[in-house]
N, C-alpha and C positions, 0 to 999 in steps of 0.2 A: 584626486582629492587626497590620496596616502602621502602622495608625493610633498601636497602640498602642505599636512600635517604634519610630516617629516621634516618639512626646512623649521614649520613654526617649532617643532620642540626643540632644537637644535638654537632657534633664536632666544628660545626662552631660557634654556641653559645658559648661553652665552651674557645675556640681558642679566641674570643672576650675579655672578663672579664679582663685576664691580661694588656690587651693593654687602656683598661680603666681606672684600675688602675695610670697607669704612665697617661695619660693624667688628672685625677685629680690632680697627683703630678705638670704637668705644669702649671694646673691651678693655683694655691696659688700659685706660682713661681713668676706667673707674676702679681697677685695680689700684690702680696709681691714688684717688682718691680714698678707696678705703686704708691705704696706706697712711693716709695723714688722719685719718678720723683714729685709726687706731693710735698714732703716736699723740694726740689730742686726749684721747680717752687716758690712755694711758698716764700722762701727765695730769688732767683734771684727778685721776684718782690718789695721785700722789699730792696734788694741793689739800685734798677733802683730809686727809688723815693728818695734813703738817698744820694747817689753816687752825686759828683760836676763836675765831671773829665765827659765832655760831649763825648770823645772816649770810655770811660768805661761802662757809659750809653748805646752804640751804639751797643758796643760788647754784652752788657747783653740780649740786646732786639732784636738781631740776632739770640738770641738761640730757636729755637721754639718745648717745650714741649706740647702746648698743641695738636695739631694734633696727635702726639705720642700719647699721653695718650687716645684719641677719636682712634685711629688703635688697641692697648691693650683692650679697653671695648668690641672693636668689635671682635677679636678676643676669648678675655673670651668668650665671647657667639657663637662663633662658636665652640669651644672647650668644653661648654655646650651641645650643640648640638651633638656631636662627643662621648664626654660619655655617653649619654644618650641612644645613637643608638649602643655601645659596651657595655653595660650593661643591655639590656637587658634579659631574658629567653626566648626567641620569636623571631625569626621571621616574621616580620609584612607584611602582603600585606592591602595596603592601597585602599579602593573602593571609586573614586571620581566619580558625578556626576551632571549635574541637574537634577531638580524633575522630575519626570513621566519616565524615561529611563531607569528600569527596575534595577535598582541597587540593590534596597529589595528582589528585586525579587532573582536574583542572589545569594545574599549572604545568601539567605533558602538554595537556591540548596549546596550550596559549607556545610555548618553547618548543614540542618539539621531541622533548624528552622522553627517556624510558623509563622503564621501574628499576632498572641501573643505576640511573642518575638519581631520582626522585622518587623514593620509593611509596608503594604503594598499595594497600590490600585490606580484606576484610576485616582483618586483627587490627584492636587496635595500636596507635601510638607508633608508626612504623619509623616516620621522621624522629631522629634525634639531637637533630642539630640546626639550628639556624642557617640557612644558607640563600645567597643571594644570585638570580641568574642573571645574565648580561647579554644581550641581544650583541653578535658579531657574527655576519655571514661570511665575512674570511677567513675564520680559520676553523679549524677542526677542533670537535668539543674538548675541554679539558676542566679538571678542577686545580683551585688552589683551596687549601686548607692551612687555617692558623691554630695551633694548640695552644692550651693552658701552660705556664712557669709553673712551678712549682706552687710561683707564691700563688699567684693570681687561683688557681686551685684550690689552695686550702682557702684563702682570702672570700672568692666566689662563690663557693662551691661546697666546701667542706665544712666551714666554720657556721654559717646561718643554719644547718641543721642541728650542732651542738646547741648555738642558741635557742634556737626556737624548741626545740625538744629535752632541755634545761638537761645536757648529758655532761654537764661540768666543764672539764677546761679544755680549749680545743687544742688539737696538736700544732703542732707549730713547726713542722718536718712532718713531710709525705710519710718519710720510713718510718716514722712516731706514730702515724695511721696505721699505717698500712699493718705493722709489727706488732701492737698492741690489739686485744680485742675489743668491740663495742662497746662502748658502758650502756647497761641495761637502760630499755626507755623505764621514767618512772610510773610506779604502779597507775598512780591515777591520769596519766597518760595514755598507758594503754588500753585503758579500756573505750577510749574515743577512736571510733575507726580512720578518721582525716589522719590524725598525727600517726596512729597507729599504722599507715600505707605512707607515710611521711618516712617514717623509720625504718622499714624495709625501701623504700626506694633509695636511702643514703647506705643498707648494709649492700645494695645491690654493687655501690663505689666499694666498697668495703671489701667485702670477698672476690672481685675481677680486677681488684688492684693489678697484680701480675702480668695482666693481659694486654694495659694500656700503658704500663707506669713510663714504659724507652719510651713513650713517644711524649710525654712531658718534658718541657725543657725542647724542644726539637725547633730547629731554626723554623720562623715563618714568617711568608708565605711557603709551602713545600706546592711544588706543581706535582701534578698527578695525571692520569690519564682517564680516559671515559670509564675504560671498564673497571678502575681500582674506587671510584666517587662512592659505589654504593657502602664500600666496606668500612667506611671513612665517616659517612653520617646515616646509615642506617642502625636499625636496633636488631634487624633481622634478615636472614635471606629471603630470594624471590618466592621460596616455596614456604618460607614461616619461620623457620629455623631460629632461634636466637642463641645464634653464637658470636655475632658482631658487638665488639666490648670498646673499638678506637671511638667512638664518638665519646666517651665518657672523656677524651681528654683532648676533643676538639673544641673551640672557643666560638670557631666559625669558619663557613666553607663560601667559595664563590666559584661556581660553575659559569664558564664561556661557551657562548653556542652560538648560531645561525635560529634563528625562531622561522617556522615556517609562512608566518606572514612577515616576508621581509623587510615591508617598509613602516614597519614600527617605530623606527628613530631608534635615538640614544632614550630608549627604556630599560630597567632594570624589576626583575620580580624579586620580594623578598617571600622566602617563605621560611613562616616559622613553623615549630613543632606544634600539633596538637594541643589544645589546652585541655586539663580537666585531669591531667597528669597530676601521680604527685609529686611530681620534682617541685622543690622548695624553690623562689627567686622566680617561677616562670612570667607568672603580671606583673612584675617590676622589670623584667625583660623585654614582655612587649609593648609595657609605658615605654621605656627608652626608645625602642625601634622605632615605634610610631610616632613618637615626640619629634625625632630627629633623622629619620632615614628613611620616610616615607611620604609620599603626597597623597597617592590616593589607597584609602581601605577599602580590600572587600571581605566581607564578611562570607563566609558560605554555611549553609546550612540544608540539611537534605531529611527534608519531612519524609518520617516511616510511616506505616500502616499499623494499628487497624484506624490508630486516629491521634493528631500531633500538635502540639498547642507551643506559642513562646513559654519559655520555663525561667526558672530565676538563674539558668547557666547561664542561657541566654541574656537575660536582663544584667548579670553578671559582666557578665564579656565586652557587651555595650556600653556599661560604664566604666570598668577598666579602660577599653581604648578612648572613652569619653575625657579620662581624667588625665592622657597623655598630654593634652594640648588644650588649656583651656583657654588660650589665645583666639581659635580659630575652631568655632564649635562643629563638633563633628558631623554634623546631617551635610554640612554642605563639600563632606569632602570625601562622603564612604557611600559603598552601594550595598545590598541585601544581595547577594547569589545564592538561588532557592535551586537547589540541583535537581533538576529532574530526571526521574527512573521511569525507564518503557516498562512493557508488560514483558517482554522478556527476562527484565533483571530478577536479583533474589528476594528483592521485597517488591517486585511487578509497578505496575504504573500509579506513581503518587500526584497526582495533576490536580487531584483536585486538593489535596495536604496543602501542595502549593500555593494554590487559592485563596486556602483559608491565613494561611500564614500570610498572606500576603493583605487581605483585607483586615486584619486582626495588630500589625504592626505597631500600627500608631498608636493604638490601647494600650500595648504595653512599653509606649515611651523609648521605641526603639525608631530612630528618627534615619531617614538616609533620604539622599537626593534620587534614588530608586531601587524601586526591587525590581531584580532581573530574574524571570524563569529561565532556565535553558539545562542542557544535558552536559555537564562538564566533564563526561569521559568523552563526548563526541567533538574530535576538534576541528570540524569547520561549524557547527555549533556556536561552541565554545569560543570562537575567534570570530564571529561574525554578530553573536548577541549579545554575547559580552566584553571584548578586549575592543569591538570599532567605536562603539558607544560610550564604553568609558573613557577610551584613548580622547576621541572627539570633546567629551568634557571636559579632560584634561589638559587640553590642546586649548578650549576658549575660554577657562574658567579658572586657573591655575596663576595667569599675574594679578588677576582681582585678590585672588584668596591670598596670594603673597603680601598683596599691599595691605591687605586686615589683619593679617600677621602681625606685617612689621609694625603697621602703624598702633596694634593693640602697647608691645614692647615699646615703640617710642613712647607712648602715651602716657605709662607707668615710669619710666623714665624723665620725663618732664615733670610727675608730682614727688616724685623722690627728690628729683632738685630743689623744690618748695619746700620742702618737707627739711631737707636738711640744711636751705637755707634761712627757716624758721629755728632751728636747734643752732645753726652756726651765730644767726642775733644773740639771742639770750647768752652765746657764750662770750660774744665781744663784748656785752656790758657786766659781766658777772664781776669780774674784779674793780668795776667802777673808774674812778680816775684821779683816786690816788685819796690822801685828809683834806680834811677843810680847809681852805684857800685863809680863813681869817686865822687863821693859827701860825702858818709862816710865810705869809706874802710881805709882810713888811723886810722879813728879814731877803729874801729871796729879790726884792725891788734894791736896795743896799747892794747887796751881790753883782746884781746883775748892772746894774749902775758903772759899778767898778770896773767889772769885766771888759761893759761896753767903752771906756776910756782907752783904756788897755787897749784892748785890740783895734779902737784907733787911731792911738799914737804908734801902734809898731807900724801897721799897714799903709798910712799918712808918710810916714819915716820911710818906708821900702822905696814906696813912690817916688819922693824925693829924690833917693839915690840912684832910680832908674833915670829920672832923667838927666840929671847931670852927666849919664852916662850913655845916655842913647847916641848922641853921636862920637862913641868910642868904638873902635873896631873890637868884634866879639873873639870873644882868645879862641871859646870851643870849634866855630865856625873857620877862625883865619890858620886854627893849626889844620882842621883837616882839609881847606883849598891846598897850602904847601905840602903835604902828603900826597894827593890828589896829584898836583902839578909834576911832584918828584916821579910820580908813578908816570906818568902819562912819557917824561924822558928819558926817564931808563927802560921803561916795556912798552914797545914802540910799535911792537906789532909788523914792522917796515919790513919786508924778505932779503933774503941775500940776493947776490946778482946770479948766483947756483939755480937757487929757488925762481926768479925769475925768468929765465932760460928754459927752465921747465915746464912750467906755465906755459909761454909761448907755445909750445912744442903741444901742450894738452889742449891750449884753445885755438892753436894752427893762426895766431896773430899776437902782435905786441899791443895792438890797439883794445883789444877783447882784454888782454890779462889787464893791461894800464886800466882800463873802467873797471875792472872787479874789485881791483887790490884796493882805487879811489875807495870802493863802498864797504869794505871789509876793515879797510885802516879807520875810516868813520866810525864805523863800529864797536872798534876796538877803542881806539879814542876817547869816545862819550861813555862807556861802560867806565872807567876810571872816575870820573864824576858822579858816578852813582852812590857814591861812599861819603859826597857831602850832606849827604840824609843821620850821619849817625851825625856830623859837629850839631847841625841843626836840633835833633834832638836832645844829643847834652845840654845844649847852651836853653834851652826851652825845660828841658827835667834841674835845671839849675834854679830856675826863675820858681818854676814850682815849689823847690824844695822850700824854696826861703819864704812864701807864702806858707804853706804845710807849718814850719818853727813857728810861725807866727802865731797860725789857728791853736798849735799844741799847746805852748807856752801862754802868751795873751790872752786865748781863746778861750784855754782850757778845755779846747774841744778832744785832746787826748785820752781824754777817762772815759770816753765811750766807744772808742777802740781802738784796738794793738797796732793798727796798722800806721806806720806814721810815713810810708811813700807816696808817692805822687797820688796812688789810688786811694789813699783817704779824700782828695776831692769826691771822687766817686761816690765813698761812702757817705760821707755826712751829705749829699745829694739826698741816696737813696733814705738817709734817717728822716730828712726834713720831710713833713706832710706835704701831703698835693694841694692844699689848700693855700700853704704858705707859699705862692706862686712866686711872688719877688725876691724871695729870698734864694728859690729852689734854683730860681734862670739861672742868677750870680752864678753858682758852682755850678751848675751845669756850664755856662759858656768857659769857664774857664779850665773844669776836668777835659771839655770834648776839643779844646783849643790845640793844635797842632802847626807846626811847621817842616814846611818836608822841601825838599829839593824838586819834585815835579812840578810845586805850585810857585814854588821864589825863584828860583834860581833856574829849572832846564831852557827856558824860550829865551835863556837870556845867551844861554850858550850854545843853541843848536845854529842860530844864525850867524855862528863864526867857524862852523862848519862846512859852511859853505862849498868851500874851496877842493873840500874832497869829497865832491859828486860832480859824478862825470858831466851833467849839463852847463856846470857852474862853474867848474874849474878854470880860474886866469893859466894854466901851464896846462897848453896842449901837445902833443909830440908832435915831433918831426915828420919828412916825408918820408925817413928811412930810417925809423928810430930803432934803436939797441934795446939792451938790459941794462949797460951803464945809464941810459936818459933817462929810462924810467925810475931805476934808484934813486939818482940825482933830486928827480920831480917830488918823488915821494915824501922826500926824507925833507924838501925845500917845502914844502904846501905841510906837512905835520909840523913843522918847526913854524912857522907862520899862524897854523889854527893855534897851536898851546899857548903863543904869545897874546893873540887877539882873547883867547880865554883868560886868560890870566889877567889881563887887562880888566875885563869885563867881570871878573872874581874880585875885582878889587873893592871895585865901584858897590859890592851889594854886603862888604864886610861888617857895616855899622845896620844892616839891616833887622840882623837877630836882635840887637838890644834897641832900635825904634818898636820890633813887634812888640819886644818882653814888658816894655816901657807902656802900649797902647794898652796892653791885655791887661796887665795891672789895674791901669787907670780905667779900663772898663770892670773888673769886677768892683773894685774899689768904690765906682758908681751902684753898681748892681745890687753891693749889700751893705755901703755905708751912707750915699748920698740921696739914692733914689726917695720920693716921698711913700711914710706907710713902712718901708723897710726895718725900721728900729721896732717897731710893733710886733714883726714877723719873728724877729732875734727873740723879742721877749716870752712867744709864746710858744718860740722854737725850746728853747731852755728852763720855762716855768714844766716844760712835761718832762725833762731829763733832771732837772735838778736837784736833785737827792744823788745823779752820780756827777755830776759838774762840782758841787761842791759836797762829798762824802761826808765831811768830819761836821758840817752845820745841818746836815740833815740827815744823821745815819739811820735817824728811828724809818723816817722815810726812805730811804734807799734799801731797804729789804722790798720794801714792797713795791717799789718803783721796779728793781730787778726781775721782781715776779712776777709781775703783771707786763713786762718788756719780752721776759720768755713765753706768757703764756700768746701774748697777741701774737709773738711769733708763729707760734701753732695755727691758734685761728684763723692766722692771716695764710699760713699753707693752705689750710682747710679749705678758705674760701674760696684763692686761686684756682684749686683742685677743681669748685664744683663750678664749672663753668657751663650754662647751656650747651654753647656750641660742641664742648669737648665730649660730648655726650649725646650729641643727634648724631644721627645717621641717614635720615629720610630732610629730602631738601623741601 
């Protein structure tokens, strides 16, 4: 059965990973998203102070991004949270307690460990550091510990007690601490005992500065050995002693060991300090742990004598790790370990304390999937009533709890989309769609009247000239075949009679080199022709340009952007609506139109190649062929293919201006003939027409421009909040 527990947490770890993956991917998703809401916000507030039109103002300041943007940070860090706990190699069981309740003790039993490693005793508070063990029966024990920077110390560490004990302004430099004296706690401070142990536990930093300060700043991970782990996170020696001062500038430690129940899998224990300390940041310490570095809790608690009841520490402690994960409610992922003492110990046998705590639980609203009695200094106890049972829980109950996890974050994820796709409406209609139509559509039908003459007669005109000209040979196409051609007989690729000779001698046959050279000179060859892809494209970015003058000039499609190359097709594509579907094809077939050399011209020329491939070749050698026959061959069968291309190059020179001529007269159909199309123009240009024609509509082209910027934004925004860019669960 261990065995077989072993492969499943192993599977479960693995089964994790992918699912962590895609939640990174949501992450940057919706970083990327609050990207655009804040440049969105940003600009809505620059409309609200420039805007005169006090409805406009109204509508602006009815959009509300920022609550969005504070639900998306809140979420990134739940989804922090969520990778974190699907990334890891482990399996985490998390040991929570306060001091003296037998938790060190425990977590010997479960590892393995001594009061070396984990320390342990009747005083309390003995752990002072976070530290994580890791089940490895191959190697021999070791620790790694990671220290506090500088900053992360005063940041962490030092600054939350100024605050919180109102001691003025924090140092901002260790040696600014460390050098200067306390500022007294204030009066009506000290006289509250919490703050007042609050402020002796920060002078505790305060006067052993000295003792930890070298090890601030110290590269980490530092490896260390078994016996140095105590010195490192304990507060004391094994006999009581507090002279150990290094954990004050430890951040965190992880101990490597062999656990004495082997077959535990990839588990890791976390164990924190003591709670009930007054070190300041400790419950916002073991929120985080538990949020993100832990699957399963156990609670320990070790009822005294004469008589023991849940306390409001208690009730305390339960809702702090309650409020770690409110995803995934805690009863179903933490146990009660009620430590039991024989009659041997110092406070003798509490069995029956345990009893009662144990039927008394649910009264006090401390909820777990069980209470476990057992003796957690006894470790086959301790690993047999507590670590198989919980492990076993772990082991069947652990991908349910994941998938309520995630699916709670996807869940909240999904109304956040709603939610900001409700705030992204109200912002596409907030600047409306422009003045009142009866105020300039007369003059705007005039205009566009005109325009549409104009463009036309230029485009009508082009046509024209195309065809006239279609069966003309194309200049850009027929200079680069003679470049091509010239190339193909001066670099010929052909060997010396040297180089053939040698050859022979490396393939031990003249017949072996004569078929190589066939298919290498082929090679060579047809690469020269490769170059008639640039005439093709001049001769086609020609055709273009002379469309492009048309739309600028004619068109007047210029004034709504710089761009006056080929790729203003493009653009005025991407400007035109999806609605205006007839208009949009037009420039679409005629931006995405291409002519290349692989689709016109290579079939027409590879089958005159023929001749130099060895199956195909009319000139076969002799029975006792040389180096000079094969030169002769070579040089006779390449001068024969250039003429057969050449030939065949001629025949397809009037090609480029039949295509330039067809493509014309297809767009020409697409957005001047087609039926419905003129409707499209008009309605294409009634929403731009304040910058088509500036000087007849400049009152309007303010606001034509600003409601052009803002939908830019909206329209990021909207892209941004896409369902799918933001699931993670299929």
């Amino acid at each position: 059965m261990s065995k077989n527990r072993t492969s499943q947490i192993a599977e479960i770890v693995d089964k994790r990973k992918p699912l962590a993956t895609k939640i990174e991917t949501v992450e940057n998703n919706l970083k990327i998203l609050d990207s655009t809401l804040d440049e969105l916000s940003q600009h809505c507030n620059r409309l609200i102070t420039q805007a005169d039109d006090v409805e406009l103002r109204g509508r602006l300041q009815e959009i509300n991004l920022l609550s969005i943007r504070e639900e998306i940070s809140a979420e990134i860090a739940s989804l922090r949270k969520l990778k974190t706990r699907f990334s890891r190699d482990t399996l985490n069981i998390g040991v929570v307690g306060r001091a003296g309740q037998g938790k060190s003790r425990l977590l010997q039993s479960f590892s393995g460990l001594s009061n070396d490693e984990i320390p342990s005793g009747d005083r309390s508070h003995c752990t002072g550091v976070r530290s994580t063990v890791h089940h490895n029966s191959g190697v021999e024990t070791y620790g790694e510990i990671w220290f506090h920077s500088e900053r992360s110390f005063l940041n962490e560490i030092v600054s939350p007690y100024y605050e919180k004990l109102a001691l003025g302004s924090r140092p901002f430099t260790s040696e600014e601490f460390s050098r200067n004296p306390l500022p007294e706690l204030p009066k009506h401070f000290a006289r509250q005992a919490e703050l007042g142990a609050m402020y002796e536990h920060l002078r505790k930093y305060h006067i052993n500065f000295d003792e930890y300060k070298h090890l601030l700043n110290q590269l980490s991970p530092q490896r260390i050995s078994k016996h140095q782990i105590r010195e490192y996170v304990a507060q004391d020696t094994p006999d009581g002693q507090r002279i150990y001062f290094n954990y004050l500038a430890v951040k965190e430690a992880r101990i490597v060991c062999g656990f004495p129940n082997a077959d535990v899998g990839q588990i890791a224990l976390i164990d924190m300090p003591g709670l009930g300390d007054t070190g300041l940041g400790d419950a916002e310490r073991l929120i985080t742990v538990l949020g993100q570095d832990v699957d399963i809790v156990l609670f320990i608690r070790m009822p005294r004598p004469p008589r023991d009841y849940w306390g409001d520490v208690d009730v305390k402690l339960y809702d702090t790790a309650r409020s770690s994960l409110v995803d995934l409610p805690l009863e179903l992922w933490s146990f009660m370990v009620l430590n039991q003492t024989h009659a041997s110990s110092s406070i003798g046998d509490n069995s029956i304390y345990c009893e009662e705590l144990i039927s008394t639980h649910k009264i006090s609203h401390i909820d777990v999937v069980r209470c476990i009695t057992a003796c957690c200094a006894d470790q086959e106890e301790a690993n047999h009533k507590i670590l198989d049972p919980v492990l076993d829980y772990l082991t069947q109950n652990i991908t349910t709890l994941d998938i309520q996890y995630a699916s709670a974050c996807q869940d909240r994820l999904k109304r956040l989309h709603n939610t900001i796709s409700l705030e992204l409406e109200k912002a596409r209609k907030a600047l409306g769609t422009g003045a009142g139509r009866d105020s300039w559509h007369p003059t705007f039908l005039k205009l566009f009247n005109q325009l549409w003459s104009n463009l036309t007669v230029g485009l009508e005109g082009l046509l024209r000239e195309l065809q006239d000209q279609r069966s003309h040979h194309d200049i850009d196409l027929s200079d680069q075949v003679n470049a091509a051609l010239q190339a193909c007989r001066e670099d010929t690729g052909i060997p010396t009679l040297e180089d053939i000779k040698i050859r022979r001698d490396i393939e031990a046959s003249y017949q072996i080199a004569y078929n190589k050279y066939l298919h290498e000179i082929r090679a060579y060859l047809s690469q020269h022709f490769l170059t008639l892809d640039d005439g093709l494209k001049r001769s086609l970015e020609h055709v273009k340009s002379q469309i492009v003058d048309i739309l600028v000039d004619q068109g007047r499609l210029g004034s709504i952007t710089n761009d006056t190359s080929t790729h203003f097709l493009n653009t005025i594509e991407q400007l035109i609506p999806e609605d205006l579907d007839r208009l949009k094809l037009g420039f679409h077939i005629l931006a995405t139109f291409e002519l290349s050399y692989r689709g016109l011209i290579q079939h027409r020329i590879r089958k005159h190649l023929d001749r130099l491939t060895p199956d195909k070749t009319p000139i076969q050698l002799s029975q006792s062929p040389s180096a000079q026959e094969i030169l002769v061959s070579l040089q006779v069968l390449h001068a024969e293919a250039v003429y057969e291309c050449e030939a065949a190059l001629n025949e397809v020179l009037c090609e480029p201006s039949e295509a330039a001529y067809a493509i014309v007269e297809e767009f020409v159909d697409r957005v001047l003939r087609a039926e419905g199309v003129k409707d499209d123009w008009q309605i294409f240009l009634e929403e731009i027409r304040a910058e088509i024609w500036s000087a007849e509509f400049e009152k309007l082209g303010e606001h034509s421009r600003l409601r052009r910027e803002w939908m830019n934004f909206v329209e990021r925004a909207l892209s941004a909040n896409q369902l799918p860019a933001i699931s993670f669960l299929d």
